[in-house]
PDB file of N, CA, C and O in Angstrom:
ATOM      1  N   UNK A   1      16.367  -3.201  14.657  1.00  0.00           N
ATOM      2  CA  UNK A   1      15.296  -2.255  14.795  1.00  0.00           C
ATOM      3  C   UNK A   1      15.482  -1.138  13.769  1.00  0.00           C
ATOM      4  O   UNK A   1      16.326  -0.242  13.792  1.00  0.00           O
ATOM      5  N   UNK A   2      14.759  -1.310  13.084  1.00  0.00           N
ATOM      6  CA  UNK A   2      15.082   0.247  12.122  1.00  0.00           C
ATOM      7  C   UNK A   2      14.302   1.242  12.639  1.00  0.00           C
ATOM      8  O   UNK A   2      13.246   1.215  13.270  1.00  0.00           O
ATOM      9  N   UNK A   3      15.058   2.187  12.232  1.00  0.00           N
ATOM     10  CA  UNK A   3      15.054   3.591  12.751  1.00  0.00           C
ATOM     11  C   UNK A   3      14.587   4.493  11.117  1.00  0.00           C
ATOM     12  O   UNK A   3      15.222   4.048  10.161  1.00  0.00           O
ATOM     13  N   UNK A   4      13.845   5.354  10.853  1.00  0.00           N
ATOM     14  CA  UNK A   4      12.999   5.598   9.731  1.00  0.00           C
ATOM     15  C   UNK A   4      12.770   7.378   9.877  1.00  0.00           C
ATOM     16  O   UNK A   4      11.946   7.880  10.642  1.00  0.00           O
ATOM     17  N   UNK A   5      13.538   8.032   9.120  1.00  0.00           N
ATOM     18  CA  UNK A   5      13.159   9.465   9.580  1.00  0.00           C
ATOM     19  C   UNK A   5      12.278   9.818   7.952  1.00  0.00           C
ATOM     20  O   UNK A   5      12.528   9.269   6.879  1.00  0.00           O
ATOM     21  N   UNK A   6      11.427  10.683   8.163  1.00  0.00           N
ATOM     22  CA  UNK A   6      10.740  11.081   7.116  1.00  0.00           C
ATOM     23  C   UNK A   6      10.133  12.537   7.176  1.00  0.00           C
ATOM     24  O   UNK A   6       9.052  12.894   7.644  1.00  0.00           O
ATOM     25  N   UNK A   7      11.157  13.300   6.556  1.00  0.00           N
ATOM     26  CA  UNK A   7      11.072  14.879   6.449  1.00  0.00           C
ATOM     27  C   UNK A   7       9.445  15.015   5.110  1.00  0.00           C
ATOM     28  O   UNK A   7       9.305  14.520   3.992  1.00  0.00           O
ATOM     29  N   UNK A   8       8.658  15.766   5.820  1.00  0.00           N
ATOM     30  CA  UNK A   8       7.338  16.299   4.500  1.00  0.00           C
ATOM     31  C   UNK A   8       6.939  18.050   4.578  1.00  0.00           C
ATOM     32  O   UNK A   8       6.880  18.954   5.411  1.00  0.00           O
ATOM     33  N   UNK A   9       6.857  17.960   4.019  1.00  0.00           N
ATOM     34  CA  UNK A   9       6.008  19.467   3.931  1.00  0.00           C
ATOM     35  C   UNK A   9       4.947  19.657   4.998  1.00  0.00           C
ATOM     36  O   UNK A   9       3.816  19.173   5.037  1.00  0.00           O
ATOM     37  N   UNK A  10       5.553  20.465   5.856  1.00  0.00           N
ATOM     38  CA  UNK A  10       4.098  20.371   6.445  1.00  0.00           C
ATOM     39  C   UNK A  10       2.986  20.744   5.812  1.00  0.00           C
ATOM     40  O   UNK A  10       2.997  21.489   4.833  1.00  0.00           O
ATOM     41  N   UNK A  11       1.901  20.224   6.354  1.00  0.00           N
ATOM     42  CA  UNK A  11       0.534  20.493   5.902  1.00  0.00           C
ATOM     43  C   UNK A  11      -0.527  19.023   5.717  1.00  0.00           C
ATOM     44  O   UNK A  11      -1.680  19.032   5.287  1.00  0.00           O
ATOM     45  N   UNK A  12       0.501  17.461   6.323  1.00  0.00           N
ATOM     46  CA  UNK A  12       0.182  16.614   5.909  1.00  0.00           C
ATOM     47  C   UNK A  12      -0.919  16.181   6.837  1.00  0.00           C
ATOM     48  O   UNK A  12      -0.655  16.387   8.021  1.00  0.00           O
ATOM     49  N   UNK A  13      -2.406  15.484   6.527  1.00  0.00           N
ATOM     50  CA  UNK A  13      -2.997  15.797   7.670  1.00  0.00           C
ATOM     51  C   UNK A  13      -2.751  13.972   8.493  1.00  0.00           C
ATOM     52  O   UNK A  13      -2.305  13.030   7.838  1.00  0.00           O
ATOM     53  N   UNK A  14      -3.041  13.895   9.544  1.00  0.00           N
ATOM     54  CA  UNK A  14      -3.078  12.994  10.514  1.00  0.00           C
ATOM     55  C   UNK A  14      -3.503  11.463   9.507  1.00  0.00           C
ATOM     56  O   UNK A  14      -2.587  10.690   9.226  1.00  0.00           O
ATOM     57  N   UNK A  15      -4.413  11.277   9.210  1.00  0.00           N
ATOM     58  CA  UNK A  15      -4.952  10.200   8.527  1.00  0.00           C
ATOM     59  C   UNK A  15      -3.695   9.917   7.469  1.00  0.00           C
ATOM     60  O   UNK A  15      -3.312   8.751   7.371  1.00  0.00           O
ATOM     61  N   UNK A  16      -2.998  11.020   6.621  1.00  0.00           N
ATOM     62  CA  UNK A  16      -1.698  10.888   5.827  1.00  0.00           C
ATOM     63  C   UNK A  16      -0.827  10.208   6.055  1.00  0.00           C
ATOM     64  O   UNK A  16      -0.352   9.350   5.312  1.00  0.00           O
ATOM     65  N   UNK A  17      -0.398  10.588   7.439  1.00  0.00           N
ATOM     66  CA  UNK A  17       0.831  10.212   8.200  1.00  0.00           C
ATOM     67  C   UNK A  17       0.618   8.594   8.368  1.00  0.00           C
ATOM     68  O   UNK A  17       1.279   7.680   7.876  1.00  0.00           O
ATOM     69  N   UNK A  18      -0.612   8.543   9.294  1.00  0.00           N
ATOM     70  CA  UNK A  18      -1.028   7.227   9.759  1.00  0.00           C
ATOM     71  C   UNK A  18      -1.209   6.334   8.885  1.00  0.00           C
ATOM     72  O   UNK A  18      -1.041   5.197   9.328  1.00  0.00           O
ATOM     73  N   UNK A  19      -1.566   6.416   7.509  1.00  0.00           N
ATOM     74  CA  UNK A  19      -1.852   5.387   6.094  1.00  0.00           C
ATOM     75  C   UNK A  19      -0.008   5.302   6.061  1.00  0.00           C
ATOM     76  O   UNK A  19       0.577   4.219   6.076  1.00  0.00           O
ATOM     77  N   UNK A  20       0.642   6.509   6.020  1.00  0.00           N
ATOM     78  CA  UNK A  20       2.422   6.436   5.154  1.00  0.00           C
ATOM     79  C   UNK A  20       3.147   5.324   6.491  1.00  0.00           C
ATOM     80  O   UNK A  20       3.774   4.304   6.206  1.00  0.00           O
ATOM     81  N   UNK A  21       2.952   5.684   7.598  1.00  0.00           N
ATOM     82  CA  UNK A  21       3.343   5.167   8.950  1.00  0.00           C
ATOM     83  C   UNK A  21       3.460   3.580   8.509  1.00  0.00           C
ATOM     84  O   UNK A  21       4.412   2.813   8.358  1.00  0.00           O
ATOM     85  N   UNK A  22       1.727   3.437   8.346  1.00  0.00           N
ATOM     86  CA  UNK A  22       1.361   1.529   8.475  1.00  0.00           C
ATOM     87  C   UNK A  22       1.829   1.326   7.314  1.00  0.00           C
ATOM     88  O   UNK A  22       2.213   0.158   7.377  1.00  0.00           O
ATOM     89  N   UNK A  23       2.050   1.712   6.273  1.00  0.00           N
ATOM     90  CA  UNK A  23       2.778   1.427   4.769  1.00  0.00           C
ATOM     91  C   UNK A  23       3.884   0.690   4.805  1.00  0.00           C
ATOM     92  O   UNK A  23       4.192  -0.467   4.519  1.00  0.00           O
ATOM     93  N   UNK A  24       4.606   2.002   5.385  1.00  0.00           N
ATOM     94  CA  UNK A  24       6.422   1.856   5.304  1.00  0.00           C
ATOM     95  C   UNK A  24       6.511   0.452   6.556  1.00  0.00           C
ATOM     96  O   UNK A  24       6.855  -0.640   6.104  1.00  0.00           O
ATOM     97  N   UNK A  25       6.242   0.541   7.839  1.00  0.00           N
ATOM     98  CA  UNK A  25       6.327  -0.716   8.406  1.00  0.00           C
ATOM     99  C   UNK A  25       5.735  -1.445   8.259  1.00  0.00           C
ATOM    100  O   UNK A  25       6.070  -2.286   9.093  1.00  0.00           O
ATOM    101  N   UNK A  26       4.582  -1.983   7.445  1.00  0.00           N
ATOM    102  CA  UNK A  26       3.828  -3.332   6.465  1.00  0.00           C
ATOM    103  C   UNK A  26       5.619  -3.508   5.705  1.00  0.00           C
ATOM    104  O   UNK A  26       6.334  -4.455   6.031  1.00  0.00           O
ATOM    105  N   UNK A  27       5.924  -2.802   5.049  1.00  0.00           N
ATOM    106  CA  UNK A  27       7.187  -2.761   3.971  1.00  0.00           C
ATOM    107  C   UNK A  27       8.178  -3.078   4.970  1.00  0.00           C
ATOM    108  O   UNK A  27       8.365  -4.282   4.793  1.00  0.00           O
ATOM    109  N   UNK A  28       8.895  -2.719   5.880  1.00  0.00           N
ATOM    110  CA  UNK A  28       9.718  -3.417   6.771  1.00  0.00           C
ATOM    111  C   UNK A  28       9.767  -5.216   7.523  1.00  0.00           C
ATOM    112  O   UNK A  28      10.682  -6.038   7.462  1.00  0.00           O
ATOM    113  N   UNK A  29       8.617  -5.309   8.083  1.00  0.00           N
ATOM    114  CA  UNK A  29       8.043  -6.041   8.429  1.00  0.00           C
ATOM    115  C   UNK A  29       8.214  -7.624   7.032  1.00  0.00           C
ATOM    116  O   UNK A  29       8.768  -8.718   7.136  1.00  0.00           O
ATOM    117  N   UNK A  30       7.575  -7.089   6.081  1.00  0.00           N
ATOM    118  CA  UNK A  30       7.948  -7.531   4.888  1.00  0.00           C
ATOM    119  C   UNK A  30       9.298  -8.119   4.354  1.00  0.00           C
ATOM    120  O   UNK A  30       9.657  -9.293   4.277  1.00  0.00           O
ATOM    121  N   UNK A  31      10.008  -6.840   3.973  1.00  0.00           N
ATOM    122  CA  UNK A  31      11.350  -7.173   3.395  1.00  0.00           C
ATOM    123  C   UNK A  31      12.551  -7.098   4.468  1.00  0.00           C
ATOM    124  O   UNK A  31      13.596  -7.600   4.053  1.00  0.00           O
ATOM    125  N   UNK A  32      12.587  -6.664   5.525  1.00  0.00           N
ATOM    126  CA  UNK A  32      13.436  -6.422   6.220  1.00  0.00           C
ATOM    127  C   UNK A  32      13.583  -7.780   7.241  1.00  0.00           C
ATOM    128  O   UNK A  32      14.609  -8.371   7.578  1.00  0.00           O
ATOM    129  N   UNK A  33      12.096  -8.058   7.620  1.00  0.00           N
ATOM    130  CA  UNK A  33      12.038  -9.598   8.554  1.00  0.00           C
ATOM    131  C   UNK A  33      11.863  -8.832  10.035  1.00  0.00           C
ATOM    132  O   UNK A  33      12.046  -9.441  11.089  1.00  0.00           O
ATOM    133  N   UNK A  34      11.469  -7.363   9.977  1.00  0.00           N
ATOM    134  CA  UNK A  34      11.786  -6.699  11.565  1.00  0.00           C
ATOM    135  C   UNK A  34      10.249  -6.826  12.071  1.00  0.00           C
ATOM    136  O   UNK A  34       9.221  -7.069  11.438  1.00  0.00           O
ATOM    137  N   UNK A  35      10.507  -6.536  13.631  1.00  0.00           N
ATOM    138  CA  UNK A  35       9.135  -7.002  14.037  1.00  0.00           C
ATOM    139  C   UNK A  35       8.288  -5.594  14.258  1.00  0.00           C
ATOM    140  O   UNK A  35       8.690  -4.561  14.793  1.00  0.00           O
ATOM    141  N   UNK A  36       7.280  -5.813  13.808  1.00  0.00           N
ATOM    142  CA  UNK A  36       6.307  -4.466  13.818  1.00  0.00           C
ATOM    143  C   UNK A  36       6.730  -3.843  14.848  1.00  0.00           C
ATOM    144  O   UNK A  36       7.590  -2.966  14.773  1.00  0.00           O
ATOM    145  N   UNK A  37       6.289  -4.142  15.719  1.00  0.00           N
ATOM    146  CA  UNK A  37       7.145  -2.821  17.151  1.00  0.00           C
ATOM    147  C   UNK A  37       7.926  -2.652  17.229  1.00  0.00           C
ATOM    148  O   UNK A  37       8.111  -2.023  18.271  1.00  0.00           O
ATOM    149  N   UNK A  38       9.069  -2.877  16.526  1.00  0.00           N
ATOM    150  CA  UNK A  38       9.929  -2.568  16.502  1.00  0.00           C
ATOM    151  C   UNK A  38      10.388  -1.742  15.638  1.00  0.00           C
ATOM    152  O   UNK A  38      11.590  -1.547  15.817  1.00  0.00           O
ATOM    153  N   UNK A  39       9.965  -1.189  14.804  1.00  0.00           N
ATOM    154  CA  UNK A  39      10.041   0.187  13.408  1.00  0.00           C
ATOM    155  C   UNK A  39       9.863   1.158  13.610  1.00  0.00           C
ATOM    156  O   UNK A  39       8.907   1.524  12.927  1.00  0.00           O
ATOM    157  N   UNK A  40      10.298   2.054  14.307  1.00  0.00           N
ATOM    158  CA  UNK A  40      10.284   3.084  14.897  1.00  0.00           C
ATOM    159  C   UNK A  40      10.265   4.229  13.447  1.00  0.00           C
ATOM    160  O   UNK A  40      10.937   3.914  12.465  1.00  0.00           O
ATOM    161  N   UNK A  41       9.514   5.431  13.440  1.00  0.00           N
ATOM    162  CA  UNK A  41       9.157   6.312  12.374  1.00  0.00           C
ATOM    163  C   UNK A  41       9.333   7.625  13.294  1.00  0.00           C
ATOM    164  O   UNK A  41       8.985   7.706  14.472  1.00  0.00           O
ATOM    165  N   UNK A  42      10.086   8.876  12.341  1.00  0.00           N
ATOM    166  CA  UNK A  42       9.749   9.957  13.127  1.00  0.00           C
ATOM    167  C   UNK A  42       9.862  10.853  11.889  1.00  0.00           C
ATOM    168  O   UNK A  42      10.746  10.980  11.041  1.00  0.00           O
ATOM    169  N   UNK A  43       8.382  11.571  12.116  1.00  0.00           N
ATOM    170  CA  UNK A  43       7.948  12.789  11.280  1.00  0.00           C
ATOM    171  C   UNK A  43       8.936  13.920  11.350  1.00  0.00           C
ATOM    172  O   UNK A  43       9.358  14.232  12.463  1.00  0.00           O
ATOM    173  N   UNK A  44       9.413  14.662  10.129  1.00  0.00           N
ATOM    174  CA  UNK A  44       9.620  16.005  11.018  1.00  0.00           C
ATOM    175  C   UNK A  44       9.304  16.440   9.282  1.00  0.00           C
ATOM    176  O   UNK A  44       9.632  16.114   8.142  1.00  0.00           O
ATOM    177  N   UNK A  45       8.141  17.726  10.283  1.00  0.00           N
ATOM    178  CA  UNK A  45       7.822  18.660   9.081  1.00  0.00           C
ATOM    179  C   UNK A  45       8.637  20.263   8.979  1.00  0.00           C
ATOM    180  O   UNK A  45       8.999  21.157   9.744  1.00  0.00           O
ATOM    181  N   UNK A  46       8.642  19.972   7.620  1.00  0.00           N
ATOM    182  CA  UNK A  46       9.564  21.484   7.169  1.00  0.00           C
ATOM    183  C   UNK A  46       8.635  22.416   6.346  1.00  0.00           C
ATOM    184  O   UNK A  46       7.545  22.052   5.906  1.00  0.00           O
ATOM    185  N   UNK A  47       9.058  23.401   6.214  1.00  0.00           N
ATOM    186  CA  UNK A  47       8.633  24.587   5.494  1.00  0.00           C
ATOM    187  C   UNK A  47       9.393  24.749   4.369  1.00  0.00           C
ATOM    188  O   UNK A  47      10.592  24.510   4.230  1.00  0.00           O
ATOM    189  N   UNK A  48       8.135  25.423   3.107  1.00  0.00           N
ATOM    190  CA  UNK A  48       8.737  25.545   2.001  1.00  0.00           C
ATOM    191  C   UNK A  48       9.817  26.287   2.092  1.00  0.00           C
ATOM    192  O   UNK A  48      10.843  26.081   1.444  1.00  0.00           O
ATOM    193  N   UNK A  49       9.615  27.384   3.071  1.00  0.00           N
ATOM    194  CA  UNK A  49      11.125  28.057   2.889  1.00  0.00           C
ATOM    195  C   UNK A  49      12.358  27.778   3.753  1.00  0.00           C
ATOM    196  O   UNK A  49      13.130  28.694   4.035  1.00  0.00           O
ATOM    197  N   UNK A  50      12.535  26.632   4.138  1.00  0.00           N
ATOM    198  CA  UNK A  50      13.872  26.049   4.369  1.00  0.00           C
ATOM    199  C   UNK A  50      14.554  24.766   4.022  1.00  0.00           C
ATOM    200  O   UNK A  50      15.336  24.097   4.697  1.00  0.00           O
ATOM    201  N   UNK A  51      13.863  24.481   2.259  1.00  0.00           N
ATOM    202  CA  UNK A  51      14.065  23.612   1.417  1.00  0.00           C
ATOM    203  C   UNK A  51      14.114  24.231   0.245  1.00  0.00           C
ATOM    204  O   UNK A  51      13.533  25.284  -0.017  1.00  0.00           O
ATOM    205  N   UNK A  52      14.993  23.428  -0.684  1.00  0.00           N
ATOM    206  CA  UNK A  52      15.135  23.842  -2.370  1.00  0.00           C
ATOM    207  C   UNK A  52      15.477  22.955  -2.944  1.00  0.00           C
ATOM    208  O   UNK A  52      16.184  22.005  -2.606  1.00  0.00           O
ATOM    209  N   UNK A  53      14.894  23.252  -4.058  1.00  0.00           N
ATOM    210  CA  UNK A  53      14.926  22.308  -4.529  1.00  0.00           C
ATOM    211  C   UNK A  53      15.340  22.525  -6.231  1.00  0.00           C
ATOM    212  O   UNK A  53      14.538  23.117  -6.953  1.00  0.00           O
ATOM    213  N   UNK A  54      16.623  22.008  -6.782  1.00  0.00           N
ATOM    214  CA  UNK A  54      17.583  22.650  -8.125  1.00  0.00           C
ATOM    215  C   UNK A  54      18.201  24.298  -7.721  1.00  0.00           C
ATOM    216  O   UNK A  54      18.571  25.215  -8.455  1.00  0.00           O
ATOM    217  N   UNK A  55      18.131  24.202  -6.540  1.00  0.00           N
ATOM    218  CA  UNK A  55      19.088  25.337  -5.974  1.00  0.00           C
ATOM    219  C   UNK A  55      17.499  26.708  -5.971  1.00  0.00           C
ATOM    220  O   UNK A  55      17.693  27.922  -6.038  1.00  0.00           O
ATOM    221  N   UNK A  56      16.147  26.086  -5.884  1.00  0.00           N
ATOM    222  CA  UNK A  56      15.457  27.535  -6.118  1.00  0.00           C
ATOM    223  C   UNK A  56      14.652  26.597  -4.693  1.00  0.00           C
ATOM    224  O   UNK A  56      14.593  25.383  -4.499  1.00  0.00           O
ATOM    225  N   UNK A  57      13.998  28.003  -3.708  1.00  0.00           N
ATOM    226  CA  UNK A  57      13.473  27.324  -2.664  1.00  0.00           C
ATOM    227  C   UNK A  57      11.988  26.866  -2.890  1.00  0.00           C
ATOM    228  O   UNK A  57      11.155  27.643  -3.358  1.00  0.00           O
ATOM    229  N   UNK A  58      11.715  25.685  -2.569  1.00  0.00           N
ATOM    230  CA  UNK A  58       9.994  25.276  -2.871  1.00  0.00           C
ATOM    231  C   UNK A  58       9.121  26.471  -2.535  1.00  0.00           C
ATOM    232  O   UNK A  58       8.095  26.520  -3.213  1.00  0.00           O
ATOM    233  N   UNK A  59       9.295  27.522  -1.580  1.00  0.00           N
ATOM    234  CA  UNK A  59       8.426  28.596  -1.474  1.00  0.00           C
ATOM    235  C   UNK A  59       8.404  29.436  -2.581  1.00  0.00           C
ATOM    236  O   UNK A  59       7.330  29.934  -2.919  1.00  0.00           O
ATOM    237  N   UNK A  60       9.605  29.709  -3.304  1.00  0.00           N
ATOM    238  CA  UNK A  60       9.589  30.937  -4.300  1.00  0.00           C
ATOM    239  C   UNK A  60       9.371  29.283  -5.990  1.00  0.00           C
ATOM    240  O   UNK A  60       9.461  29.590  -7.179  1.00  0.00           O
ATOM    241  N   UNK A  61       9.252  28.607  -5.769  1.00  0.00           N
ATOM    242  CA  UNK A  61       9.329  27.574  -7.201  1.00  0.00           C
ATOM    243  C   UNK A  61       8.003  27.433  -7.716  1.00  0.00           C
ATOM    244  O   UNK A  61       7.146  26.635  -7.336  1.00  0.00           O
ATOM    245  N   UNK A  62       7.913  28.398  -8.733  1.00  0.00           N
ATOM    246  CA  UNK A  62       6.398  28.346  -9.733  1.00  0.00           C
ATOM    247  C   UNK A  62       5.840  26.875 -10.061  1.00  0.00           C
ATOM    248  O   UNK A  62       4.671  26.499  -9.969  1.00  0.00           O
ATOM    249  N   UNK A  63       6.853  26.207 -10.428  1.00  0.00           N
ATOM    250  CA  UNK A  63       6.490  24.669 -10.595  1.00  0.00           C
ATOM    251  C   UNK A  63       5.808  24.040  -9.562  1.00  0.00           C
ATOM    252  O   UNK A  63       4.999  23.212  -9.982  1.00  0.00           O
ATOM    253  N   UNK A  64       5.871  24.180  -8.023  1.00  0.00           N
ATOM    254  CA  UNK A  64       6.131  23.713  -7.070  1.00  0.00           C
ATOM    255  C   UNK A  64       4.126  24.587  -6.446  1.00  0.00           C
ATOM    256  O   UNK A  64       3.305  23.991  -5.748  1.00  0.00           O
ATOM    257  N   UNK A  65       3.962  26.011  -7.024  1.00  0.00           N
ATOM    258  CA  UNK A  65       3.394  26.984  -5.667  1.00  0.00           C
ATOM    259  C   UNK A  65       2.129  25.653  -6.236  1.00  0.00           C
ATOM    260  O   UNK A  65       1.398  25.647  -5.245  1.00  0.00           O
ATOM    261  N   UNK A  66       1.665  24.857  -6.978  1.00  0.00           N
ATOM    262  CA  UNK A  66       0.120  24.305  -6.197  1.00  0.00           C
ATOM    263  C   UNK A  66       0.343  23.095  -5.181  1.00  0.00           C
ATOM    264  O   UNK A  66      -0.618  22.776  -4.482  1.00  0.00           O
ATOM    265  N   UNK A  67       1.527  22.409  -5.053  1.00  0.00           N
ATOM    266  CA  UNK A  67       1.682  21.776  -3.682  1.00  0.00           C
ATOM    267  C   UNK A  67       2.059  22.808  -2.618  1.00  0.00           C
ATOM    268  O   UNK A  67       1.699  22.493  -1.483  1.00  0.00           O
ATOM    269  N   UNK A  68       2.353  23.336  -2.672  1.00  0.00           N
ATOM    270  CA  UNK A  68       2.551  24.409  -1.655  1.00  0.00           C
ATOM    271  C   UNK A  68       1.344  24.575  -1.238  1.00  0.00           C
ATOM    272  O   UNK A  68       0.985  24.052  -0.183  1.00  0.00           O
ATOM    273  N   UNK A  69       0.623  25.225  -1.885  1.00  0.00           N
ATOM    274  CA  UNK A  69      -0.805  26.092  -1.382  1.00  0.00           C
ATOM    275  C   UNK A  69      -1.728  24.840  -0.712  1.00  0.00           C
ATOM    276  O   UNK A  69      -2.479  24.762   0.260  1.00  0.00           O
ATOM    277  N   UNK A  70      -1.308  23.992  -1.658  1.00  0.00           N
ATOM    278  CA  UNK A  70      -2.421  22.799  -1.722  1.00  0.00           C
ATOM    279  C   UNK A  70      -2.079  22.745  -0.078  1.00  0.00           C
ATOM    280  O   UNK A  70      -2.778  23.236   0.808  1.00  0.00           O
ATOM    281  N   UNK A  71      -0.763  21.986   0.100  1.00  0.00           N
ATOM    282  CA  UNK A  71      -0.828  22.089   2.092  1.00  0.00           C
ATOM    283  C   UNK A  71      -0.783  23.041   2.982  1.00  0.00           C
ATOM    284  O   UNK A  71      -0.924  23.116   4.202  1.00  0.00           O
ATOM    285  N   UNK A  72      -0.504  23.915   1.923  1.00  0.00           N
ATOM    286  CA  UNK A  72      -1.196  25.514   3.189  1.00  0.00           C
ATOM    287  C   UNK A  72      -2.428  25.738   3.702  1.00  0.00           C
ATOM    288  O   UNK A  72      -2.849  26.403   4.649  1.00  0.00           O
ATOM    289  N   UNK A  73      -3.137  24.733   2.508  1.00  0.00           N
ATOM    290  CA  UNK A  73      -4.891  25.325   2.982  1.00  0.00           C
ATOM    291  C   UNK A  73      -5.241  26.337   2.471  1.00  0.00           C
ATOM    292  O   UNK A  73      -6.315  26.836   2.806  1.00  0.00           O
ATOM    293  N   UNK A  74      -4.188  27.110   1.219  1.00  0.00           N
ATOM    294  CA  UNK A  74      -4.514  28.332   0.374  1.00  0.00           C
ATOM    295  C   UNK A  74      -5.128  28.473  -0.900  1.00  0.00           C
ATOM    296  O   UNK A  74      -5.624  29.375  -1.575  1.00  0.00           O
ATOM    297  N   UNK A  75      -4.856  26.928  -1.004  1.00  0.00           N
ATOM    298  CA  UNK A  75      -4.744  26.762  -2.696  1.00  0.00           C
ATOM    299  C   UNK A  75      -6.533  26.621  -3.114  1.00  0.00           C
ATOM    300  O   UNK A  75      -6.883  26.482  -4.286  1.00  0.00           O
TER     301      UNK A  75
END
């Protein structure tokens, strides 16, 4: 049974999850030989500011602020 954790930014909306969800276990199912119900997935969303990324946090990373905003709903 695989077990599948998948940390995102929050901001991802429902339809996101559910397309990445049926993806990754189509892809198990596939290469692994496991049985669809059996692929267990668990979301957990984080905030830009308790991630970094090259040692600078995705909240303060100029490179980074239009995915940021983009899932804030600011951008």
């Amino acid at each position: 049974m695989p077990n599948i954790t998948v940390e995102l930014l929050r901001g991802r909306s429902i339809e996101q999850r559910r397309a990445f969800a049926r993806a990754v276990a189509d892809s198990a199912v596939e290469i692994l030989g496991a049985r669809r119900q059996d692929v267990r997935m668990v979301f957990t969303e984080i905030t830009p500011d308790i991630v970094a990324n090259g040692g600078v946090l995705a909240s303060e990373d100029e490179s980074r602020a239009g995915v940021v905003a983009a899932l804030d709903g600011s951008d």
